[in-house]
KOLVEX-91637 format. One record per residue (C-alpha): x negated, y, z. Coordinates in steps of 0.2 Angstrom, whole numbers, plus 5000, padded with zeros to 4 digits. Example, Ala and Ser with C-alpha at 12.3 -4.5 7.8 and 13.67 -1.06 7.14 Angstrom:
493849785039493249955036
//
This chain:
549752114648549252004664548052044675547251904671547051934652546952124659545152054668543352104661541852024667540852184673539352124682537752164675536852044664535551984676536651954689537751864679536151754671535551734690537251644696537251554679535451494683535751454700537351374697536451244684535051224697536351144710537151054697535450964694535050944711536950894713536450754701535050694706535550684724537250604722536550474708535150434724536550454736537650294726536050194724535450224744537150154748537350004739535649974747536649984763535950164768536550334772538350404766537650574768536750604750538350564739539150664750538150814747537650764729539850794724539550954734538251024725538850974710540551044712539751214720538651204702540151194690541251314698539651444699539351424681541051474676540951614689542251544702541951634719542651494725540851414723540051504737541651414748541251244743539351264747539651324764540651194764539351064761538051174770539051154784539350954783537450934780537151044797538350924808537450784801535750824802536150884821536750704823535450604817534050664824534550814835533250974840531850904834530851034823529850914810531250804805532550944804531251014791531750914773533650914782534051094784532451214776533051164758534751184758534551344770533551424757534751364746536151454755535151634754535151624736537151574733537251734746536351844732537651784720538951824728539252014720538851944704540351804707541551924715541552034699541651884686543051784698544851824693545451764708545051914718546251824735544651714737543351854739543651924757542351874771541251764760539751854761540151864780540351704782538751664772537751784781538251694797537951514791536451584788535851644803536151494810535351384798533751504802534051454821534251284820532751264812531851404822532651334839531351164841529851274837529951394852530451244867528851184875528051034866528850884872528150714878528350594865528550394866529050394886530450304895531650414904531050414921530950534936529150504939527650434931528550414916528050264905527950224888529250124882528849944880528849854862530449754861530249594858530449574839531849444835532449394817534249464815535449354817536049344798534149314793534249134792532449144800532349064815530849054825530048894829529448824845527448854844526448704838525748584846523948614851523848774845523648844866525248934863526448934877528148984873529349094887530548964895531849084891532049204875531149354878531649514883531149664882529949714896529449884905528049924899527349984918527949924933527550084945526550034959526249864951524349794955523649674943523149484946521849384942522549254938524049274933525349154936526249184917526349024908525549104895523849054886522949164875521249104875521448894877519448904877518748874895517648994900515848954901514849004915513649144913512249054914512648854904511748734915509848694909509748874903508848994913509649154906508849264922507149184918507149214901507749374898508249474915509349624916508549774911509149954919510050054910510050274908511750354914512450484907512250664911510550724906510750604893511850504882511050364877511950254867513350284856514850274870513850354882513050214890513250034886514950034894515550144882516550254895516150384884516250494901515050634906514750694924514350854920515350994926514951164921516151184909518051174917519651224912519551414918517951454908518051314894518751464881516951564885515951424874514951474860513851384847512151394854511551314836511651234820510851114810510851074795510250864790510350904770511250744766512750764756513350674742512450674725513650664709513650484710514250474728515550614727517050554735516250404748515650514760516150454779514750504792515650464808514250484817513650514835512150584838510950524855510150614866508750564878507750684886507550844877507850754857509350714849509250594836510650594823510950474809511550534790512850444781511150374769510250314784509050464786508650484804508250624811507450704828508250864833507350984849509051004857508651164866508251234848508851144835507351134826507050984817505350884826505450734813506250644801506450444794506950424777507450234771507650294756509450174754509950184736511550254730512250094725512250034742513550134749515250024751516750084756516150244762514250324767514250264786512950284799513950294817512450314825510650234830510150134847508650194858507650044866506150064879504849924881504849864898503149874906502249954893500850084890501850264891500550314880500550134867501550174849503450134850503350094870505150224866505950174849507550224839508250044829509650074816510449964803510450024785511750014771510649904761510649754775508949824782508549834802507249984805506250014822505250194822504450254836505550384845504050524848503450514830504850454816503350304811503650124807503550004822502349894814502349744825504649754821504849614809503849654793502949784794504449884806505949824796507149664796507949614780509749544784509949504767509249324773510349174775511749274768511649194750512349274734512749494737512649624729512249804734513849864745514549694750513449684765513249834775512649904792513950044795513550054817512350064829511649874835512049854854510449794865510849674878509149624890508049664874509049554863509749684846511349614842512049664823513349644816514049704799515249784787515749634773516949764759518649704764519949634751518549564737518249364738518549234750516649194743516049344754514449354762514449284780514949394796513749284804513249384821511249384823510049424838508249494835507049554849507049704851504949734855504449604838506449594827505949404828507449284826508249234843509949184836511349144825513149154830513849064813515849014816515448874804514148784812514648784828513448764842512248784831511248944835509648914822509249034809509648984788508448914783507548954767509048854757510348864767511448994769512749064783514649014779515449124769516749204771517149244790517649364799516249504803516249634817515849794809516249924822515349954839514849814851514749834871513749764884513349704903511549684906511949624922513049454914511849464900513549484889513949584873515749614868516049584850517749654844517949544829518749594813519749464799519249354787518549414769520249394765521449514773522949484769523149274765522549144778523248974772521348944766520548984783519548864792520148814810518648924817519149084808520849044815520249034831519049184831519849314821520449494828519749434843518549494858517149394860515749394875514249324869512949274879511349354871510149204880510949104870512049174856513449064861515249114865515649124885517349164881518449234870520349354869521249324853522449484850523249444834523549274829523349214813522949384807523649444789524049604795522349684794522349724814520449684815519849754830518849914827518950024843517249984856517749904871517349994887516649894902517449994920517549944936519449904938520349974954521449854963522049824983520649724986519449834979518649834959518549694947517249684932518349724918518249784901519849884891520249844875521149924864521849884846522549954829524349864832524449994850524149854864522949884876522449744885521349734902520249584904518949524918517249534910516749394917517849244911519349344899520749334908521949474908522349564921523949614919525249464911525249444892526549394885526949294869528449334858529249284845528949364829529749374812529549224801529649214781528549314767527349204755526449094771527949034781526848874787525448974791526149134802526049114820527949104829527149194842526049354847525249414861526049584869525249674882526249694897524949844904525249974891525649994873525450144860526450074848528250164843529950094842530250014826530450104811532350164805532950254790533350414795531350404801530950444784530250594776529950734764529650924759531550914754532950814752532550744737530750674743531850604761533050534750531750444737530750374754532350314761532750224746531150114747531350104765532950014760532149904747530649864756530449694766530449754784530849674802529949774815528049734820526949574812528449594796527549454785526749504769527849474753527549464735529249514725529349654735528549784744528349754765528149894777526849864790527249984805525850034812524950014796522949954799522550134805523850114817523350154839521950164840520250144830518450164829518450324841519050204852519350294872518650364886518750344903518550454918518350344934518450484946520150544943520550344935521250414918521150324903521250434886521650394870522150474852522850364842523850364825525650344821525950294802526650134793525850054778526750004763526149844756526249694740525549574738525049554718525049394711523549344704524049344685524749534687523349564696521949504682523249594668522949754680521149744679520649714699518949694700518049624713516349724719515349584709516149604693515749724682517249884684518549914674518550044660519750134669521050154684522450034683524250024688523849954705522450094709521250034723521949864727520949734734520949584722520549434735519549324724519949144728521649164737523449154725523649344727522949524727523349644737524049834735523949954749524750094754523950194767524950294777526250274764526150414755527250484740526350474727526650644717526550754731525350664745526450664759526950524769528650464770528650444788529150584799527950674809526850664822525850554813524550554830524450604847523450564862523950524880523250504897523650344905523550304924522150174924522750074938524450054934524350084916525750234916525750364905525250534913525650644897525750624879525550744866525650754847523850814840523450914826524151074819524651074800523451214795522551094784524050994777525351024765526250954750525150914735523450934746523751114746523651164764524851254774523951374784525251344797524551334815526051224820525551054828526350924817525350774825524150754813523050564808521450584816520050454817518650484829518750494848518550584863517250624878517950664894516750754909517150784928517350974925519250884919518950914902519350814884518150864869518750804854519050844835519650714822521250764816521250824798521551014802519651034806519451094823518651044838519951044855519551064871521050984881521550984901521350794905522750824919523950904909523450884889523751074887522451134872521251254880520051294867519651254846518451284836518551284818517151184811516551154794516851004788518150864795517850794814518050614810516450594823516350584843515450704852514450674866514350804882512550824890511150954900510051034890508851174901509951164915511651204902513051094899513251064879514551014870513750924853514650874837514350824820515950854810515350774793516850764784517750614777518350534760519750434768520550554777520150704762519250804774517850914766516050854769514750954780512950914784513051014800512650964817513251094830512951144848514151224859513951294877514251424890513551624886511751614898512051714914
//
């Protein structure tokens, strides 16, 4: 008898069910990622899966029928996988994550079955030094992915430079060369003035480069001629002079800080060396958190103020409240009683303005006031001493906003910020619920006196000139662009800077008036004598990307050689940040236009061109496939197979309808609503901002009606349909369905790979990066919303911004892992957290309270970005003594 035939399968049953097992687990995943691995290659992808997919299989089969030889051909692929994973993306920890953990883990267990295949295996000449070898490839799977975790944390998004090492500049994007797009010379009129010679890329920084005036570029961005601060006949001094303004320090009193919105304290108690001493001094609880019918829409993002020894916070309904700050102890509270129905996207109330009358009786009613907008279109005025009505306010100590705006219905039309005060004028603004109608209420900008709320003005883009208020049958035109974040101001130009946002409709344009064209995604200084435009900054043209401008500007003194300039930084979702003269809107540093990709459903209408800033940029290089992501390589392999059949050409890729489009960065892209903060003593300029594409259709509008879209007028659908939360955009050909941050749909997370934020000190003067750092850990974050524990930064989203003091500190939170950081402004290394209760997305605001330094925050929590809500205010400083 052979020895073959002579050979008896002598390993113990549950062993030999475990390899069995194990060998038709690889077969399925052998399957699945082979049949992925063909389909990403004939869309022009990665070899790599089919590769590993006949690996897998092959290990699978010859496991099953109890070949040793199994473990040889795993190793085998194990070892292919490691030499390509090595080089693609190299030693970096997050990206080798769904590349090596997965099939690593996969290696322990075909290690376990090795005893189990050496007895069933009648080729015993194979066995010798298998389990060796396993052992080994092993151990240095475990180091490879080990190996990124324990290097110091590296600067991300820099050039390669000895010193002063600068961000990488946005490459010019340019169709590719087998597109058939080609891009065309601007049009005539538009005040678009094309390079003389293709573009190319630029450095981002120039070190020891000084800004001009006036730049000698032959660029325009803004054709509009600058008005003078003052239009002759108009006696803007007369009327309505400057008013002084409280610093910050004892106080912080307005939403940035001051109207500049440096968001800057000069406080220094708290520094670096003692920073990890602080301690909650005390908590407050406001008792607004969502009833059943507002679960899931609430978004405080608020900032309290403080002015003099009161703190006055604002709930996401509206409620306002006055806090003792020593204590904590309520003194009084305001309630507006805005019903649930008014809430739109989300419960909102960033904070309140604070308003003294000049000249007036210390000891009269409202000689101090607190004015706030409300989610139901009303502006309030309460006495800041009491919490009661200001009675000579409008009617009876309230504006209704509802006026002029014609046809609305309850959270179409909402006051989600603070109003900005400019030489007693209240300037508002408001939030129109994106995506429903081109028939949207108007985002007409109004000014009200601040002592009465009578009518001063109306800046309606469709009636230019005009500054009158609607009368009783006429209504504001509908439809255009609003400005629903946080406004600045110069009391001494008698100026406020409205960051503008898009037209109702986000995503289509071809119906948009020349005024909307002209007006949209674009900084405007208005002159609050008169409520007409000095001037205005256009950042996006032609905006269908959704890249309104949300982040407040911030008015500084800009350093040059010969000496400051009035300037104002602005900074936007897309990464640019631009630095303007306040005074007439030209840039400071050259602004270049570029060509841009061409096509999607709007050929006629997208602009060849847009505006790139030359003085720095937080955008990212363009997106690639191996950029994509997953827990394993089944989720990287499924992300990069819709990156392969997505429409995508770098930045300002056009919207498509018959298929999906990425849009890299996605509308919460750089930076946002937190907006930055600057400290002008040491001339650093921070900002957090967020790293993650969008991925985008536009819906047609007859799949779009068979879907059910509703817009917020009509009455809802009976129940969630295909397209989820899409915006319909009534009155344009399509709908259009978002998705944020592009996430995978059964297991929540995003197909990009991380950081998916950061936040970087840049050199104000010459706009260099001075560090760079990805921010957030992933404690709070994992696959199928079940958190990680794990206190790894990952480079978390994060919505919300920073305060910055001259003890050479950054207080900030929101990031989605719930903490509160304290951060070195010189070198970006994380000196303290706190882990609060609810999610950060607010700013916090640095002040003196009794002779201490406090650090105040309200972490309230945020549908959006699925952190839990909290109604707690808290108060952090240094232990007495």
């Amino acid at each position: 008898m052979s020895n073959r035939s002579a050979h008896r399968d002598t390993s113990h049953p549950v062993s030999r069910w475990y390899s069995i097992l194990l060998g038709a687990l690889l077969v399925l995943l052998g399957l699945a990622i082979g049949i992925g691995g063909i389909w990403l290659i004939a869309l022009g992808g990665s070899w790599y899966y089919a590769v590993a997919g006949i690996g897998l299989l092959i290990s699978g089969v010859l496991m099953v029928m109890g070949r040793y030889s199994s473990g040889l051909v795993y190793g085998a692929t194990y070892v292919f996988t490691v030499i390509w994973a090595l080089w693609e993306v190299g030693l970096q920890g997050w990206p080798l994550v769904p590349r090596l953990v997965a099939p690593t883990v996969i290696l322990l267990l075909v290690f376990f079955a090795i005893p189990a295949l050496r007895r069933r295996d009648p080729h015993p000449g194979t066995r010798h030094g298998m389990a060796t070898a396993m052992a080994i490839l092993a151990a240095l799977g475990i180091g490879l992915i080990a190996a990124p975790w324990i290097r110091p944390t590296t600067v991300l998004a820099q050039a390669e430079t000895e010193e002063g090492a600068a961000p990488a500049a946005q490459t010019p994007v340019q169709p590719p060369a087998d597109s058939g797009i080609v891009s065309p010379a601007p049009p005539a009129g538009s005040g678009i003035v094309a390079p003389a010679e293709p573009a190319e890329p630029l450095a981002d920084q120039i070190p020891g480069r000084q800004p001009a005036l006036d730049t000698e570029s032959d660029v325009v961005i803004n054709p509009e001629v600058p008005r003078d601060p003052a239009p002759e006949g108009q006696s803007a001094e007369e009327d309505r002079p400057a008013l002084a303004m409280r610093e910050t320090g004892a106080d912080w009193p307005a939403w940035g800080g001051n109207l500049h919105g440096t968001k800057y304290s000069p406080l220094t108690q708290i520094t670096p060396e003692n920073v990890d001493q602080l301690e909650r001094i005390w908590e407050f609880h406001t008792g607004d958190l969502p009833s059943p019918e507002a679960e899931g829409k609430y978004s405080p993002e608020n900032t309290p103020l403080k002015i003099g020894e009161k703190l006055f916070a604002c709930t996401p309904m509206g409620r306002i409240i006055s806090i003792d700050a020593q204590s904590g102890k309520e003194e009084w509270h305001f309630d507006p009683e805005v019903p649930v129905d008014a809430i739109p996207y989300g419960a909102t109330c960033r904070g309140v303005s604070y308003f003294e009358v000049p000249d007036a009786d210390p000891y009269d009613p409202c000689t101090t006031r607190i004015i706030w907008g409300t989610l139901d279109a009303r502006l309030i005025a309460v006495d800041a001493e009491t919490g009661r009505l200001c009675l000579e306010f409008g009617d009876y100590g309230m504006v209704y906003l509802e006026r002029g705006l014609g046809e609305t219905v309850p959270g179409w039309y909402a006051m989600s910020s603070p109003p900005t005060i400019v030489r007693g004028v209240v300037v508002v603004g408001a939030q129109v619920t994106d995506g429903n109608a081109e028939d949207s209420p108007s985002g007409v900008i109004r000014g009200f006196d601040a002592v009465t709320g009578e009518f001063e003005w109306a800046w309606d883009l469709g009636r230019p000139g005009d500054t009158s208020q609607a009368g009783p049958e006429e209504i504001y035109t509908r439809g255009t662009p609003n400005m629903w974040t946080i406004a600045a101001g110069d009391e001494e130009l008698g100026y406020v800077f409205l960051p503008m946002g898009n037209s109702a409709v986000d995503y289509y344009g071809s119906n948009r008036s020349e005024q909307e064209n002209e007006y949209s995604t674009s900084l405007v200084a208005l002159d609050v004598t008169t409520g007409q435009p000095a001037w205005h900054f256009q950042t996006v043209h032609r905006d269908v990307w959704d890249y309104d401008l949300g982040s407040q500007p911030t008015l500084i003194d800009f350093p040059t050689d010969n000496g400051t300039v009035p300037a104002i930084i602005l900074a936007s979702k897309q990464g640019d940040i631009y630095i303007l003269n306040r005074e007439t809107g030209e840039s400071l540093f050259p602004v270049e236009e570029r060509p841009v990709p061409q096509g999607g459903v709007e050929p006629d209408y997208l602009s060849p061109t847009q505006p790139f800033s030359t003085y720095h940029t937080l955008a990212f290089p363009r997106l690639e496939e191996e950029d994509m992501w997953g827990m394993s390589p089944i989720d990287q392999l499924w992300c990069r197979i819709q990156f392969r059949r997505s429409h995508y050409d770098g930045i300002y890729t056009p919207p498509t309808s018959d298929q999906h489009w990425i849009q890299y960065p996605g509308y919460n892209g750089g930076n946002d609503w937190g907006s930055v903060a600057v400290d002008p003593e040491r001339g650093l300029l921070i900002a957090n901002y967020n790293n993650m594409p969008n991925h985008n259709r536009l819906v047609p509008r007859e799949e779009a009606d068979e879907a059910g879209l509703r817009a917020i007028y009509e009455p809802p659908a009976e129940s969630e349909g295909p397209l989820g939360e899409a915006g319909p955009q009534i009155g344009a050909p399509y709908a259009i369905d978002v998705n944020a941050g592009w996430r995978v749909k059964y297991t929540g997370l995003l197909c990009k790979e991380p950081p998916y934020g950061g936040i970087r000190a840049i050199d104000l003067a010459t706009g260099d990066t001075v560090w760079d750092r990805p921010f957030g850990t992933a404690r709070r974050n994992g696959p199928f919303g079940i958190p990680s524990m794990l206190p790894i930064t990952i480079g978390t989203p994060n919505n919300g911004g920073p305060a910055v003091t001259a003890g050479g500190l950054i207080f900030i939170a929101a990031t989605t892992d719930n903490l509160i950081h304290a951060i070195d402004i010189e070198t970006g290394e994380t000196l303290w957290t706190d882990v609060l209760p609810g999610g950060g997305q607010a700013n916090p605001l640095v002040v003196e309270v009794a002779g201490r330094e406090f650090v105040i925050i309200y972490p309230g929590g945020h549908h959006f970005m699925e952190t839990p809500i909290s109604d707690t205010i808290i108060a952090y400083a240094l232990p007495e003594g």
